[in-house]
N, C-alpha and C positions, 0 to 999 in steps of 0.2 A: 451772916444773918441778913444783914442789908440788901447784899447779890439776891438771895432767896425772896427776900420782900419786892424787889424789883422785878424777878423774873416772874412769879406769882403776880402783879398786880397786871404786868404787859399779856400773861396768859388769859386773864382776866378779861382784858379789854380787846383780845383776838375774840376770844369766846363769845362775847355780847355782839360781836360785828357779824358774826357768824351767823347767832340767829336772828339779828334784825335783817339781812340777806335772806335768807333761809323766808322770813315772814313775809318780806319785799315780792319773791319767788313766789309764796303761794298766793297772794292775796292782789300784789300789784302788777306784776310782767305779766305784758299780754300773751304769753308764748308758753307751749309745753315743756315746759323745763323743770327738771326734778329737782326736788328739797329733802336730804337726807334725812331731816328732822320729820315732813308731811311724812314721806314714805316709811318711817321707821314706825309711825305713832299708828298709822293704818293698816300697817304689815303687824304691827304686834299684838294689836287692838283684834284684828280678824283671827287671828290665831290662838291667841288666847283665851279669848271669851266666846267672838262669835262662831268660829268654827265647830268648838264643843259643842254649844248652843243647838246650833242649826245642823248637827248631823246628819248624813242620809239616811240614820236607821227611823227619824222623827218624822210626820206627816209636812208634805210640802205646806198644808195650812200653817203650819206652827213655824216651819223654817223662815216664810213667807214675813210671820212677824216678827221672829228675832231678825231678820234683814233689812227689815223696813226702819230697823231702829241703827242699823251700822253708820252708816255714810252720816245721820246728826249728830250721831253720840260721838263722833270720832272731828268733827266740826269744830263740837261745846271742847273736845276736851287738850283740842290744839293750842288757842291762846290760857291754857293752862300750865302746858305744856313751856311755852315758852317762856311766861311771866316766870316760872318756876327756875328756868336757864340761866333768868335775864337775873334773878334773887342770886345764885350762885355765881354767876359776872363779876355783879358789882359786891359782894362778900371779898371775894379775892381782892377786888381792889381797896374795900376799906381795909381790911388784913394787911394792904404792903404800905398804907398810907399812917399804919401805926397802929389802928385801933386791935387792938388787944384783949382779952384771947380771942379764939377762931369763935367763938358765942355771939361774943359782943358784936362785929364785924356781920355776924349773921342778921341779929335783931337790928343792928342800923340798915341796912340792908331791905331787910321784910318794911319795916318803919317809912324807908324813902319812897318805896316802889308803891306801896297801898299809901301813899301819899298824908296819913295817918300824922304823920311828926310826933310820936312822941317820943322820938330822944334825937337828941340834939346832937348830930355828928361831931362837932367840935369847930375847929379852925375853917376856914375860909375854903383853900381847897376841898374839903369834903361835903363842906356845903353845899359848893357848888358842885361835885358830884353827887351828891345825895338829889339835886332839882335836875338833873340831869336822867339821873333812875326814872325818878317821876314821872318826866314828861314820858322817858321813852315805853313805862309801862302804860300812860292812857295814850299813847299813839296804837301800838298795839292792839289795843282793848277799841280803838277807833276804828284801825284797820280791817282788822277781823266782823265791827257791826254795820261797817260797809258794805264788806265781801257777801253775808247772807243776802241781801237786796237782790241783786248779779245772781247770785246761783238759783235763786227760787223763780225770778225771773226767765233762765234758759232753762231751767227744769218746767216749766207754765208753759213755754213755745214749744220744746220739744212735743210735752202729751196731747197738746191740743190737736197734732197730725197724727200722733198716737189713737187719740180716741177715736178721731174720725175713721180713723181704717176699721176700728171694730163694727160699722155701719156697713162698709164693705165686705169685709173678709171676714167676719165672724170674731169667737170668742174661743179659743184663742186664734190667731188670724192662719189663714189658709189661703194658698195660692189656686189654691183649687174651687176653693167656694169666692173667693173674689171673682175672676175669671168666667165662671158660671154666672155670679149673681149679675156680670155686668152686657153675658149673652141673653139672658131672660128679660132685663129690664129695655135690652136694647141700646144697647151705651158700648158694645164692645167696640164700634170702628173708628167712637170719640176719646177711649183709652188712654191715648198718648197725650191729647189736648188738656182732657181734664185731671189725671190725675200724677205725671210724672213731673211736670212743672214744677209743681209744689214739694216733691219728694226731691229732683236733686238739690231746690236752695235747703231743706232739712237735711242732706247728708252734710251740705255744707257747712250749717251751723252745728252739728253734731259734732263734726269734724273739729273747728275752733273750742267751741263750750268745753269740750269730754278732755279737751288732753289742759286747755288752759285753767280749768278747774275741774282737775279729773275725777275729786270727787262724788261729781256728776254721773257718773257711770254707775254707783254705786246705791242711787237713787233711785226706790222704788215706784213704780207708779199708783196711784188709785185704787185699783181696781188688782185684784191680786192675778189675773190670767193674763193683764196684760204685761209687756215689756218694753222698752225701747229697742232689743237687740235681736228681738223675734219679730218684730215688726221690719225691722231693716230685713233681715231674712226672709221676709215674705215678699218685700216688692222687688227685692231681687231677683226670687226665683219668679217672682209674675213675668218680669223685664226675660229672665233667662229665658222662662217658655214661650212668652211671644216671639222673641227673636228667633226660637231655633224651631218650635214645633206648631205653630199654628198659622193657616192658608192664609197667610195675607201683605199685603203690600209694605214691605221694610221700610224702617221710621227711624232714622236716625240719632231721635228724641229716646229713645228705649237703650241703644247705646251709650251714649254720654250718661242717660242712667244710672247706667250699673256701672260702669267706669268710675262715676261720682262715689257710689257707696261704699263698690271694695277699695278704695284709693281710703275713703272716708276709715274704714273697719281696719285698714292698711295701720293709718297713723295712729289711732288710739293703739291699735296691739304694738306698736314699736314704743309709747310711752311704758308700759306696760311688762314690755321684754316677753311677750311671747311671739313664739317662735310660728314662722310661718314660710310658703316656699314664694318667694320674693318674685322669681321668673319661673313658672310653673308652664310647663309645657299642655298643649290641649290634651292631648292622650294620658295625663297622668292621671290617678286611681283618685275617683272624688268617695265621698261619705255617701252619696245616693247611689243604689244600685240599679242596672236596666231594669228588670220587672217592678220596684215602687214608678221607677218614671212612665214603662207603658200603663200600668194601673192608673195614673192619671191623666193619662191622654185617654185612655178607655169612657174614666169619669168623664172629662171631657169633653170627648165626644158626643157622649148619653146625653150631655147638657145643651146640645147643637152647636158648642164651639169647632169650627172647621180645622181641622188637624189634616199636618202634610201627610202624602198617603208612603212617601220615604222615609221610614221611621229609624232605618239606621242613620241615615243621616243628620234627621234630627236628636237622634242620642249623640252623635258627636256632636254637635254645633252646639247642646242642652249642658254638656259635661267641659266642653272647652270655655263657655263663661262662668259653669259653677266653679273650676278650679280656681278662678281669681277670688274668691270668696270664701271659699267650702272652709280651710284652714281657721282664718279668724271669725269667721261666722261661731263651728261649732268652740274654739276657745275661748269665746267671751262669754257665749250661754253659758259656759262653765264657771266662767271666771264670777258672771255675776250672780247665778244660781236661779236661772231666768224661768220660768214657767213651761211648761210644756206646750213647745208647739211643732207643727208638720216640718219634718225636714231641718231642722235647727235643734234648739234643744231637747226635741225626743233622741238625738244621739250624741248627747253630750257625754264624757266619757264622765264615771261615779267620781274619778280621783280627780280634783277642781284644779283648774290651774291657777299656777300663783306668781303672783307678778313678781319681781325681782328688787331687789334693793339697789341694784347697780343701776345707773342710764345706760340703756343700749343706743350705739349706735342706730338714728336713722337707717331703715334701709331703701332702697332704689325703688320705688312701685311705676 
């Protein structure tokens, strides 16, 4: 019985190590690194409840709002989650410290952690683990009303380039009506100067934010037609069609671009585990077909944006920079159940992907 009280107490205190690691992971390391505990409570939480919820047989208005509640509700109910670990931990160890039956062990336990006292563990060693619970339950509860600050904060930088695109590119955002609106107003051969600047330091911070509190991905925005993941999908393919299809002088700025975004769309899908072709050759089969891409160089041109008069060529130079993207682009609109927009998630497949319980390996981008 002794052996058993000791192996019990030392499981105990692996246990509790585990998830204040596990809490450290999602709340304090700057880096995308996976927490069995995060991933299990948001893998289980989405399947459970929201996936039911937000079926494809229901209007995307109503999906829209059971979505908008995922990513908080799954927030609130993490340091729940753990406090409740953290109660079963130290149970185990008052159990092997003597305290008698597995009830009593409980209630001293719930008693330490809600910091409450009202029963008195007993002797000196449990005391001091009973303030030991304590502390580590309002560290916790610390941790966690820290962590909200940090996220509403990159969630506030992300949309603010969010919203601004819908002044450009419409509602929901189009590469086609960006494009046009910035030949009409006269702004197309300031393009590179005024608006990619600002989009690759946002793929950048997207890039950090999304995987170091991936959360963040799952965060809706405002306004229900916008997105974060349809928005990246639109200045890449803005980026794609100037680079491959429109008469004019190559910017190097437009390049590093899109390098920034599918690199960017690269790492969140590897936190993620979905699956994408890592070294995609230019000739491989993208999601856009020739007749949507000359229908928009058509549009296009009707708008007086000057399009090459080598239009094969431009189909290959158009589909050799979608390939670096085409993959995570449409798997995230899925993943997050992104709004309908041109070329991104209008072909989202209906069956959502689902990210993995396991870490994948990094892969090579």
């Amino acid at each position: 019985m002794i052996v058993l009280r000791i192996v019990i107490g030392i499981l105990g205190g692996v246990w509790i190590c585990w998830v204040i690691g596990a809490a450290i992971k999602t709340v304090v390391l700057p880096r995308g690194t996976s927490s069995i505990i995060t991933r299990s409570v948001f893998l289980t939480v989405r399947r459970v409840i929201f996936d039911p919820l937000a079926s494809t047989k229901r209007t995307f208005d109503f999906r829209d709002r059971v979505m908008a509640s995922y990513a908080p509700f799954c927030l609130l109910l993490l340091p729940v989650v753990w406090l409740l670990m953290i109660t079963a931990g130290f149970t185990a160890i008052f159990w092997s410290t003597g305290i008698s039956p597995l009830s009593d062990a409980f209630v001293t336990s719930g008693s330490s952690l809600t910091t409450l006292g009202f029963v008195h563990p007993g002797h000196i060693p449990q005391v001091v683990l009973a303030f030991s619970e304590a502390g580590i339950g309002l560290g916790l509860l610390s941790l966690m009303i820290s962590y909200l600050p940090s996220i509403y904060g990159a969630f506030s930088r992300r949309e603010s380039l969010v919203g601004l695109l819908e002044v450009r590119a419409g509602l929901s955002p189009s590469p086609v009506e960006l494009l046009g609106r910035y030949q009409r107003i006269g702004w197309l051969d300031a393009i590179d100067d005024e608006l990619f600047p600002s989009w690759e330091l946002w793929f950048a911070d997207i890039e950090e934010s999304h995987t170091s509190q991936p959360a963040l991905v799952f965060f809706r925005s405002p306004h229900p037609a916008r997105s974060w993941i349809t928005a990246a999908g639109c200045i890449l393919d803005v980026a794609s069609i100037l680079a491959s299809a429109v008469d004019r002088a190559r910017n190097p700025r437009v390049d590093i671009t899109l390098r920034s975004g599918f690199l960017c769309l690269r790492r969140i899908s590897d936190f993620y585990g979905i699956n994408y072709r890592a070294d995609p050759l230019p000739n491989d089969p993208i999601s856009i077909q020739r007749d949507e891409f000359e229908e928009v160089l058509d549009e296009l041109e009707s708008f007086g944006v000057p399009i090459k008069s080598d239009r094969d060529q431009a189909w290959i130079d158009f589909a050799g920079w979608r390939v670096n993207y085409d993959d995570t682009l449409i798997a995230l609109c899925s993943l997050v159940m992104a709004p309908d927009a041109k070329w991104s998630s209008d072909r989202s497949p209906l069956k959502r992907q689902r990210a993995k319980l396991r870490r994948t390996t990094m892969m090579k981008a």
